[in-house]
N, C-alpha and C positions, 0 to 999 in steps of 0.2 A: 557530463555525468560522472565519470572518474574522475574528475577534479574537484568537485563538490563532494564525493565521496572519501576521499583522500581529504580536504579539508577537514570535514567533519571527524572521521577516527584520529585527525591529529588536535583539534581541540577537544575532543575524548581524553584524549591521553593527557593533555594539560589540564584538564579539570581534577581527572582521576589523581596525579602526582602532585596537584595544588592542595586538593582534600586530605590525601595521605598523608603528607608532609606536617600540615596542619596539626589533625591528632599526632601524628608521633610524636611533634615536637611541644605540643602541651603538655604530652606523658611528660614527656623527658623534663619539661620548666615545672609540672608541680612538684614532680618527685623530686626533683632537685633544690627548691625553696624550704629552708628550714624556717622554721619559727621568727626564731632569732632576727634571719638574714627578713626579713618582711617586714620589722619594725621601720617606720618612717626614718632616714637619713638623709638630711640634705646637704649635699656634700661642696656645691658651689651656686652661683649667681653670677651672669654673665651673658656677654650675646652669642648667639648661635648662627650659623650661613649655613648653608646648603650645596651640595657639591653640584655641579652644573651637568648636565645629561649627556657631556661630551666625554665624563669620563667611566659611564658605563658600561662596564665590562674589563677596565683596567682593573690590575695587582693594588689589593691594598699589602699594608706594608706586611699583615701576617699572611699574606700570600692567595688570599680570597679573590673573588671579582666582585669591583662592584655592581651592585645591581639596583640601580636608582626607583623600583616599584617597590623593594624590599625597605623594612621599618631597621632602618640599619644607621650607624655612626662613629665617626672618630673621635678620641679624645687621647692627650697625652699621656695621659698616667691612668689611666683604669687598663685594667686587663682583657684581654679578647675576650669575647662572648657575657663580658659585665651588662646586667639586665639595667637599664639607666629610666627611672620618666622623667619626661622633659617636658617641663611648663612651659608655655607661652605666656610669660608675663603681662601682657598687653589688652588679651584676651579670655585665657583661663583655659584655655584647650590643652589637654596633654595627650604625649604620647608616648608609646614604651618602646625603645630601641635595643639593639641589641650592637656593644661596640665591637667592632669588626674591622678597624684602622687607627693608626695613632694618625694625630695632628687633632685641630687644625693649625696651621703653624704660621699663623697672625695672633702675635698677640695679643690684639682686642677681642681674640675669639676663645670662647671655654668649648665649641663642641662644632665640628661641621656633622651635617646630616643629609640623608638621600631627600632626593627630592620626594620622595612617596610619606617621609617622616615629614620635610616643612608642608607639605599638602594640607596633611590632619591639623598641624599647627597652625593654619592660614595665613604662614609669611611669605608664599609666594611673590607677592607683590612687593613685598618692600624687600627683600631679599636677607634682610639682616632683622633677628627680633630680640629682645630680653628675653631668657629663659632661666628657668631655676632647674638643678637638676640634684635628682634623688635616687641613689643606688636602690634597685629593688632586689636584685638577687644574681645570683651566677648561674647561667645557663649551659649547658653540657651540650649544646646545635654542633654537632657536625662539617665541617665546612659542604660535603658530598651530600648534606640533606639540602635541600632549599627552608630559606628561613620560616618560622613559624609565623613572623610579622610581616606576611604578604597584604593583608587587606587593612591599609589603618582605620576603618570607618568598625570593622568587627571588634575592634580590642578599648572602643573608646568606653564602652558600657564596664570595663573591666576598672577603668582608674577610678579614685580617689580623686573627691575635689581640691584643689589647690585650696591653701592655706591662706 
């Protein structure tokens, strides 16, 4: 009986700081999206991987953890917390990540992403897919917040069809 009790007020407590996180961190992305910064840019074309689930909870390079269920990703040259969507070329599914790592650092790659981003994208299975990627905005997340891009299946109603 106390341990089902104890279960239960601790998945309380992860739903309550799932939710909250959520709105904050939408305050915080629309206040933060100017006009301007929401015009379509597509900034590259290239394939994408996904970071394997062994390294969940390691230091990204700006000092984060990963967290492979978060909508999150590395790329070279964008800046932390750059808002990215990322097409699957193959398919047309996108999704919006938030970059939280430099790399990927194979060449043939323009973007690794958590496994919770290739999920949405449905290249789990092949591991590697075509993607197009388009800056959408700069997001002001916190590292001490959990990301706003917890659920990719809630934010798919939010994109833009690919081109």
């Amino acid at each position: 009986m106390c341990r089902n009790k104890r279960h239960t007020s601790r998945l309380f407590f992860h739903v309550t700081i799932h939710c909250m996180s959520l709105i904050i961190s939408l305050m915080l992305l629309f206040s933060s999206v100017k006009s301007t910064e929401a015009l379509p840019s597509l900034i590259q074309k290239g394939k994408a991987s996904f970071y394997s689930k062994k390294f969940n909870g390691r230091k990204t390079y700006y000092g984060e953890r990963v967290n492979s269920e978060a909508l999150e990703g590395a790329h070279l040259h964008l800046p932390v917390n750059t808002l990215v969507e990322v097409t699957n070329l193959d398919n047309q599914r996108s999704v919006i990540v938030r970059i939280n790592d430099k790399g990927p650092h194979s060449k043939s790659r323009v973007i690794d992403l958590t496994h919770a981003a290739a999920h949405a994208l449905g290249m789990i299975s092949k591991g590697v897919a075509n993607v197009s990627l388009r800056v959408i905005g700069k997001g002001r997340l916190a590292a001490a917040i959990p990301s706003a891009f917890d659920n990719p299946i809630a934010y798919q109603s939010m994109l833009e069809p690919a081109l």
